[in-house]
Every structure is written in C-alpha cells, then in structure tokens.
C-alpha positions as CSV (number, residue, x, y, z in Angstrom):
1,X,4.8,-13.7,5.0
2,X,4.9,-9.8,3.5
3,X,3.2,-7.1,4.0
4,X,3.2,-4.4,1.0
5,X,2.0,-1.2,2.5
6,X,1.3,1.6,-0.1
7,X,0.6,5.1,0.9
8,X,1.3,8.7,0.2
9,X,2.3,12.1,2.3
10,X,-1.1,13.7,1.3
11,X,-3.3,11.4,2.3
12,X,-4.7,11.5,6.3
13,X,-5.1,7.9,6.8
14,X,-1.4,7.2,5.6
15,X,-0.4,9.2,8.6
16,X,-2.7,8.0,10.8
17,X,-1.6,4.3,10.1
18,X,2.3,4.8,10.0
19,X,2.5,4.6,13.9
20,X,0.0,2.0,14.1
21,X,2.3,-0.2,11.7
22,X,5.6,1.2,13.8
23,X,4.3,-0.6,17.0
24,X,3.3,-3.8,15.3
25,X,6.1,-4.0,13.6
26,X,8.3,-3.2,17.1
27,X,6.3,-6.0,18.5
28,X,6.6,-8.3,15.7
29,X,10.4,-8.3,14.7
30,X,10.1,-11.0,12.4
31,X,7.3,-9.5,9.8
32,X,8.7,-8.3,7.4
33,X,7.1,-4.9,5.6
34,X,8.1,-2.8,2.6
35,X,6.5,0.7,2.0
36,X,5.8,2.6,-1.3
37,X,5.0,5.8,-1.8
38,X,1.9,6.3,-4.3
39,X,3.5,9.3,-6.1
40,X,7.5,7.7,-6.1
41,X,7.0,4.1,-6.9
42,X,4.9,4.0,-10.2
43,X,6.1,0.3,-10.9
44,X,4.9,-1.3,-7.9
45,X,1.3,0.7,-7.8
46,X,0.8,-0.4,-11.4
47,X,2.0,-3.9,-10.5
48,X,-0.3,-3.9,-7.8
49,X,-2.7,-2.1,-9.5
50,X,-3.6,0.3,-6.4
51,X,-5.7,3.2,-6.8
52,X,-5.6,6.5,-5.2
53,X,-9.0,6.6,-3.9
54,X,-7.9,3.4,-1.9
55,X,-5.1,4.5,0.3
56,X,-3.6,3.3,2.5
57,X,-3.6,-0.2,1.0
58,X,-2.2,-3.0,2.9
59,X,-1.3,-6.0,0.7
60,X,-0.4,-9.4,2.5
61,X,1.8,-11.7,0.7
62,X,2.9,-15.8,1.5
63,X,6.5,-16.9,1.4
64,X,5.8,-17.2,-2.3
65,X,5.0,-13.7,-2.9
66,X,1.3,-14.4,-3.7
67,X,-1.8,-12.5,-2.3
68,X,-3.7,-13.6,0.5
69,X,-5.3,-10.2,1.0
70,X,-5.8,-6.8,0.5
71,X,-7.0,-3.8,2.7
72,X,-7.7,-0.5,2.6
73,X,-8.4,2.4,4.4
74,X,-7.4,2.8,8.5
75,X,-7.1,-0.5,10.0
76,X,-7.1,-0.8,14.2
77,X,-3.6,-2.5,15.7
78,X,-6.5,-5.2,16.7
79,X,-7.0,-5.9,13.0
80,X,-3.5,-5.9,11.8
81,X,-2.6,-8.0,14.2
82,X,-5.3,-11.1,13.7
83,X,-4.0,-10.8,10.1
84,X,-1.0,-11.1,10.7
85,X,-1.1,-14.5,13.0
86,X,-3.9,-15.4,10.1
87,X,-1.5,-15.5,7.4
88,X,1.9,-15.9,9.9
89,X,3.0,-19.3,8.1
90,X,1.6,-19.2,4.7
C-alpha cells in the first residue's frame, strides 16, 4: 500500500495536515508516502487528475499501484489511521 499526498505551500489545510501525516507516518514505519507539490509536479496532478479546489488530496494506492481511495480536505489522525489498516494488505 501507497499513499500519494498532493498539496501546496499556499493552501491552509496542506499545513495543517503535514504534521498530522509526520506522526502517522513516525508510528507507521512501513507505509510508504510520496508528496507532490500542486504548483512543482504538473505530471503527477494531471496523472491524477487533482484539482486545486480539492487540496489536500490524499490518494491510497494497492501493491499494484491502483486506487482504492481518494480524500480531500483535512482528515483527523483517527481517519488516516482506519484507512490505513483498511487498505494495509491490498
């Protein structure tokens, strides 16, 4: 399992989620996470197909690289987390 997160340095939620993701990630060695910056990494938000208006986005990938899900917007460490052990061996 992956977990895209897509963001940008102007936008208030993308700041208020990057510690959230720093502690699960801390707790949760194993998950692996790759960030793009909405302004930076036009190949993957075009691949992605991400919108502006919809940061932060949060795309969870299987072993496969396929979705499973997509959020937007401020998640709590509560929901990131039952995701995660959702989608842990897909």
């Amino acid at each position: 399992m992956k977990v895209l997160k897509f963001g940008a340095v102007w936008c208030s939620g993308c700041l208020v989620m990057k510690p959230r993701w720093a502690e699960v990630e801390k707790e949760n060695p194993w998950l692996e996470t790759e960030y793009f910056d909405f302004d930076s990494n036009s190949d993957a938000v075009e691949k992605y197909q991400i919108e502006d208006g919809r940061l932060p986005t949060f795309i969870f990938l299987d072993k496969r690289g396929n979705e499973l899900e997509r959020r937007s917007g401020e998640l709590s460490k509560e929901e990131i987390t039952s995701l995660i052990t959702q989608y842990k061996d897909k």
